[in-house]
C-alpha positions as CSV (number, residue, x, y, z in Angstrom):
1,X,30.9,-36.4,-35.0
2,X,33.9,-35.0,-33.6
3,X,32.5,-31.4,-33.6
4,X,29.4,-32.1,-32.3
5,X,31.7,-33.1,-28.9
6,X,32.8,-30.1,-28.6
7,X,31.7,-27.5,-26.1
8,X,30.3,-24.1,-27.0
9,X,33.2,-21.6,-27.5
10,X,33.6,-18.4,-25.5
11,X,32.1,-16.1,-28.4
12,X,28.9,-18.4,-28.8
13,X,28.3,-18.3,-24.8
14,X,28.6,-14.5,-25.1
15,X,26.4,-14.1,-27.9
16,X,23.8,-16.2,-26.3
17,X,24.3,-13.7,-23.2
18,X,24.3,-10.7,-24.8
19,X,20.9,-12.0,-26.6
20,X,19.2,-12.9,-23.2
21,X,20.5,-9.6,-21.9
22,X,19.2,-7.4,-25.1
23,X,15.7,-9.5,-24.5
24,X,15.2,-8.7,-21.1
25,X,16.1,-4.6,-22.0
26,X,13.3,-4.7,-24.6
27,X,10.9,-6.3,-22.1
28,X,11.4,-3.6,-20.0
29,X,11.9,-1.0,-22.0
30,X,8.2,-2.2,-23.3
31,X,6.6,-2.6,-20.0
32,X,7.9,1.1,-19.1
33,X,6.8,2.6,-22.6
34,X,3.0,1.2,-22.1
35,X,3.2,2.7,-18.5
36,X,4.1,5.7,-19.6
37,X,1.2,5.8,-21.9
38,X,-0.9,4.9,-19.0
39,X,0.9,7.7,-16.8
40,X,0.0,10.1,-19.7
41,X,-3.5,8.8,-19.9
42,X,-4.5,9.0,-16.4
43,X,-3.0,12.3,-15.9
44,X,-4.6,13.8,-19.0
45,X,-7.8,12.8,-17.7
46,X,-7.5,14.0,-14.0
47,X,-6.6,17.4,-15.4
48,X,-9.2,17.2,-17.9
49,X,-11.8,16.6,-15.0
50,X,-10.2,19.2,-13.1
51,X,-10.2,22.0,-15.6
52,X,-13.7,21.0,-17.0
53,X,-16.2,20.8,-14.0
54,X,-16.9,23.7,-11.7
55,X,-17.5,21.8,-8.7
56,X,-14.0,20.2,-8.1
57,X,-12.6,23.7,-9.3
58,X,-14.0,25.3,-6.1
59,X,-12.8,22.9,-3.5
60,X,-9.6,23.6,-2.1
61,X,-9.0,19.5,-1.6
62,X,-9.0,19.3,-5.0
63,X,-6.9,22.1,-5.7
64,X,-4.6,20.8,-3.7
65,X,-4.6,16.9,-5.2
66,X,-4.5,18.6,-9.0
67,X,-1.4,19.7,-7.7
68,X,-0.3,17.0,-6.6
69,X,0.0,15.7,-10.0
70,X,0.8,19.0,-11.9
71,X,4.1,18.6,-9.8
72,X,4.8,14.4,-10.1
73,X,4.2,14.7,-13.9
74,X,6.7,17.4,-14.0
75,X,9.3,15.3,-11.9
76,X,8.8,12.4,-14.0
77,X,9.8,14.4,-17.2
78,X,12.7,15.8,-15.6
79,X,13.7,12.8,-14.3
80,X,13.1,10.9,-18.1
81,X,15.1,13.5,-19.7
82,X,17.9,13.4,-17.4
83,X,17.8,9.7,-17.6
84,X,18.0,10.2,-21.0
85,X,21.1,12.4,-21.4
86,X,22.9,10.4,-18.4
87,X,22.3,6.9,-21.0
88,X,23.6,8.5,-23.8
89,X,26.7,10.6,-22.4
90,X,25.5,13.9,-23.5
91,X,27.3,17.2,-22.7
92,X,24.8,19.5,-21.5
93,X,26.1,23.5,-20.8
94,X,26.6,23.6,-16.6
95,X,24.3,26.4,-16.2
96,X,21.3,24.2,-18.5
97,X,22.6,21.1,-16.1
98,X,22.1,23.0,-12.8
99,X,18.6,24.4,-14.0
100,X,17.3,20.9,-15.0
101,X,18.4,19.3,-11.6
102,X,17.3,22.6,-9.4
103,X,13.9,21.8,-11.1
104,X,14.2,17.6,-10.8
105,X,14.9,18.5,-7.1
106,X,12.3,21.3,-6.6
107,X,9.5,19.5,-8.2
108,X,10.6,16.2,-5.9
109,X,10.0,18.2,-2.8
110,X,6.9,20.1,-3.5
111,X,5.1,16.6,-3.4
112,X,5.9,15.9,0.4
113,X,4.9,19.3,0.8
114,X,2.0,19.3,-0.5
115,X,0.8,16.2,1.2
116,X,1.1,18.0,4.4
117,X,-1.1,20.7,3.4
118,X,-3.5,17.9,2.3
119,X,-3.3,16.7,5.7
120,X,-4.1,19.8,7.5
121,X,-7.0,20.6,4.9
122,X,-8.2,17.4,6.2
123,X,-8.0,18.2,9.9
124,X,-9.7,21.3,9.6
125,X,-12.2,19.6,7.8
126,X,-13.1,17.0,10.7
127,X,-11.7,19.1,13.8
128,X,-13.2,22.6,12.8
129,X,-16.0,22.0,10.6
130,X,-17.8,25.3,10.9
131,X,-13.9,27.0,10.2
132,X,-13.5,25.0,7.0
133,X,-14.9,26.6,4.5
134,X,-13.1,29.9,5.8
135,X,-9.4,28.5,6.6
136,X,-9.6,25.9,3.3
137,X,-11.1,28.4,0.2
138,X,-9.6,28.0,-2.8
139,X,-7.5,31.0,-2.5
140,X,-5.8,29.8,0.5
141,X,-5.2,26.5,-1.0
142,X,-3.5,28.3,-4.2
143,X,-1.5,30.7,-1.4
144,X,-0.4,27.3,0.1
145,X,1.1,26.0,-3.2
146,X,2.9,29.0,-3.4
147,X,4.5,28.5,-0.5
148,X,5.5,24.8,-1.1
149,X,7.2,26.1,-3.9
150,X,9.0,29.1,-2.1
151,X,10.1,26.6,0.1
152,X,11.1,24.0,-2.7
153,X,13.3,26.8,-4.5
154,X,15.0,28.0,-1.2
155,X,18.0,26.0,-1.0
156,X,18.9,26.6,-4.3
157,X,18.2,30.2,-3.9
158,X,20.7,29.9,-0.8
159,X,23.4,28.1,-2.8
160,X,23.3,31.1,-5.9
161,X,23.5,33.6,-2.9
162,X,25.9,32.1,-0.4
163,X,28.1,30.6,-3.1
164,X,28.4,33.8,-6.0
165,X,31.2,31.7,-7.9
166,X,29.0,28.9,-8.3
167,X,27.4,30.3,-11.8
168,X,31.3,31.2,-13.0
169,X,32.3,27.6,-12.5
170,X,29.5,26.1,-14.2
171,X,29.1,28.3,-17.1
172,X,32.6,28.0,-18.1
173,X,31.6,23.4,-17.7
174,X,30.0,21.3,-20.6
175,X,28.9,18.5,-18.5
176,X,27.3,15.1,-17.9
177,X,24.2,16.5,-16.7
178,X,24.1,15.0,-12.8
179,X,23.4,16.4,-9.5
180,X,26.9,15.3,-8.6
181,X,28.4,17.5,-11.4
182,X,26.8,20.6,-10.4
183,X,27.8,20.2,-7.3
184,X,31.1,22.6,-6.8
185,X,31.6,23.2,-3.5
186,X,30.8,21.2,-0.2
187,X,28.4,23.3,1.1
188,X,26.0,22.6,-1.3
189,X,25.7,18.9,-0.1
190,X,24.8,20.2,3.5
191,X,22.1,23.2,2.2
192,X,20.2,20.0,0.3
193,X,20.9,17.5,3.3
194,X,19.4,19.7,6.1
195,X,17.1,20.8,3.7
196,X,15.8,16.8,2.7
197,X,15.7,16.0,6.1
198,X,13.8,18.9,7.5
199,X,11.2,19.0,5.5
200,X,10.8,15.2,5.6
201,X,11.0,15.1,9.4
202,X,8.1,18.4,9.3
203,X,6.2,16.3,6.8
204,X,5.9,13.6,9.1
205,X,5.1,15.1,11.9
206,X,2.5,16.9,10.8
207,X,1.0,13.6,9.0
208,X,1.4,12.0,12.4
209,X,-0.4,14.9,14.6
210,X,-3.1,15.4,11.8
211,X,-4.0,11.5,12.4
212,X,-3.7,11.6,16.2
213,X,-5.5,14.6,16.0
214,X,-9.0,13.4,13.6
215,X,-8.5,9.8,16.1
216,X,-8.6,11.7,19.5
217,X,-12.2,13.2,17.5
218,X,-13.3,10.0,16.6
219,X,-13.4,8.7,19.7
220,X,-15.3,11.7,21.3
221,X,-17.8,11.0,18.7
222,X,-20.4,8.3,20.2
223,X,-21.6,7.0,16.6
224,X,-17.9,7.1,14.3
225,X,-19.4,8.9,11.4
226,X,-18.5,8.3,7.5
227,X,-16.3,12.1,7.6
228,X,-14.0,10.9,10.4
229,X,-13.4,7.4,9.5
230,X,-12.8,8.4,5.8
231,X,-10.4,11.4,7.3
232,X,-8.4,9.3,9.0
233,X,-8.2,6.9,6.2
234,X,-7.4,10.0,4.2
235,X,-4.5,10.4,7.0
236,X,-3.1,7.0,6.6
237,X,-3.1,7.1,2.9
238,X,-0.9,10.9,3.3
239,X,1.3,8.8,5.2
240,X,1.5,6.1,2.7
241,X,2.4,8.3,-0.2
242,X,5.1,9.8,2.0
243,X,6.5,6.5,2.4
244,X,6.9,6.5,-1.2
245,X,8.6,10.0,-1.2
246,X,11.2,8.7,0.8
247,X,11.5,5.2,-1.9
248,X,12.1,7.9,-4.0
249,X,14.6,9.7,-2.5
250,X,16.7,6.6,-1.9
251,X,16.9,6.9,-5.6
252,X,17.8,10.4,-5.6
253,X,21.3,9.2,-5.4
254,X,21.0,7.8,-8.7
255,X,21.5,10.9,-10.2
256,X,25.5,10.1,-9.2
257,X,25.8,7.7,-11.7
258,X,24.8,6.6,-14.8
259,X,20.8,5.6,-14.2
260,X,19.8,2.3,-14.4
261,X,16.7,2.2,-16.1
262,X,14.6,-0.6,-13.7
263,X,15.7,1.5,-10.5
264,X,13.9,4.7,-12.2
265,X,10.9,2.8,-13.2
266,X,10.4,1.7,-9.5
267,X,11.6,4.2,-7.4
268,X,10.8,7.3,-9.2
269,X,7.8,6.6,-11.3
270,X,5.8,3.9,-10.0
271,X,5.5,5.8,-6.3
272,X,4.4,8.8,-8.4
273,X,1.7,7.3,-10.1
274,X,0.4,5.0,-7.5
275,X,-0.3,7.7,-4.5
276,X,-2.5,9.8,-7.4
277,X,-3.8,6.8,-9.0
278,X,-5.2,5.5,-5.4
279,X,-5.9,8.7,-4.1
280,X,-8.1,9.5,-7.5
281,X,-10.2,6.2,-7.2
282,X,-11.1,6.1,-3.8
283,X,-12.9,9.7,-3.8
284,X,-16.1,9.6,-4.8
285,X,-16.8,12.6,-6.7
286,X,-13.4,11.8,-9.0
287,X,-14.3,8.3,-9.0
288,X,-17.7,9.2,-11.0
289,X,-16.0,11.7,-12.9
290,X,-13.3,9.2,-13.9
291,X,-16.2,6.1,-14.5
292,X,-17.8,8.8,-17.1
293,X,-14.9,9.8,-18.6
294,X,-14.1,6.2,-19.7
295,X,-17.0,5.1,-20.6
296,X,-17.5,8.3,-22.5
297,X,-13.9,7.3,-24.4
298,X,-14.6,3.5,-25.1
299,X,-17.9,4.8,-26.6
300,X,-16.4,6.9,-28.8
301,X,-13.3,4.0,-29.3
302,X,-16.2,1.8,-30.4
303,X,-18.0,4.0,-32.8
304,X,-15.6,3.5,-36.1
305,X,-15.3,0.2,-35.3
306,X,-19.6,-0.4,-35.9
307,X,-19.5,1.7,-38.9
308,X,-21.7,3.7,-37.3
């Protein structure tokens, strides 16, 4: 009787806590697994498309999109791995360190990047339709991803040039691997500032004249035909996924502390997977594609299970 008056000790209140808490990280840590899978899935099967059917090969819009995920799968396993070694304390070499986050950061930026060539692709395609096939081949579109890269890899090239002692510092370092402890000297925060914030502002403006551009067209166009409506559509969705560029770069800073698991799986992979995932099923060529290539695996799912 007398102990059943008592109230719940300290320890006993933060067992129960640390129970609800472990719970919670398991529920999570579930929901991001089967996403990942889902991630892995989908991105498999864009590729697969991709690399299997001659038709999307040779247009340059879908050269372009396959690129699109080429470089957000990358980020995300740069970004999983460094979430990794930031969870469990590793120490990571500081030359390894600053090649992991150079290519977390260069893979983050060719997606804005590449969006805005999307957009002009677009443009041409609506404003200068008897120029498209000439300005948007599939060797221009390829020339164009090299130079989203060039300019992804250009600050860092800056910061091994300007600053020679940087690779002395680090190799001499055994490090947490984050962006913060590669970073030796001041002038490497500016070089990635102006760099962010140019090439977001450039993004966005191009987005934003690409739009105004294929509207200005629409209205000259008496009857609004399908190609214009969807292009501007097209527009608005560019400006959309850059939207979700920037949710991600808000968690760029992340990469100063340890990562919370929660803020990764919403800022950093969920805006990667939606802009593809949206941008995949509302075309129609990859939505057929897509339709086939799931019905084509549930058929083949279903085959042991009739014996058949």
């Amino acid at each position: 009787m007398w102990k059943s008056s008592f109230p719940p000790t300290n320890s006993s209140q933060e067992s129960s806590v640390s129970l609800n808490i472990t719970g919670i990280r398991m529920a999570v840590a579930l929901v991001i697994v089967i996403f990942f899978c889902f991630l892995a899935y989908f991105m498999t099967m864009m590729l697969n498309i991709y690399f299997t059917s001659s038709q999307i090969q040779e247009n340059a819009r879908y050269v372009l999109f396959v690129h699109l995920l080429i470089s957000d799968s990358l980020f995300i396993m740069f970004g999983v791995f460094l979430l990794v070694a930031s969870i469990h304390y590793l120490s990571i070499p500081g030359p390894v360190c600053y090649i992991l986050v150079m290519m977390g950061m260069v893979t983050f930026k060719t997606s804005p990047y590449n969006l805005a060539t999307m957009a002009l692709e677009r443009y041409v395609a609506i404003c200068f339709p008897l120029h498209h096939c000439m300005l948007c081949s599939t060797k221009r579109a390829k020339i164009a991803i090299l130079v989203t890269w060039m300019l992804a890899f250009f600050p860092h090239i800056c910061e091994i040039v300007v600053l020679p002692s940087l690779s002395k510092k680090l190799s001499a370092l055994h490090i947490m691997c984050t962006q913060t402890n590669v970073t030796v000297h001041p002038f490497q925060n500016l070089i990635q500032l102006l760099n962010l914030v140019l090439g977001f502002a450039g993004v966005g403006l191009i987005i934003l004249i690409t739009y105004v551009q294929i509207v200005i067209v629409t209205h000259k166009i008496s009857s609004q035909s399908s190609l214009t409506s969807k292009g501007s559509r097209t527009i608005i969705l560019h400006a959309f996924q850059l939207c979700l560029c920037m949710a991600s770069l808000l968690s760029a800073y992340e990469y100063k502390y340890p990562y919370n698991i929660l803020n990764f799986f919403i800022f950093t992979c969920l805006p990667r997977f939606l802009s593809p995932l949206i941008y995949g099923l509302r075309d129609e060529v990859l939505r057929k594609y897509i339709k086939q290539t799931v019905l084509k695996n549930i058929h083949f799912l279903k085959i042991p299970v009739g014996g058949k």
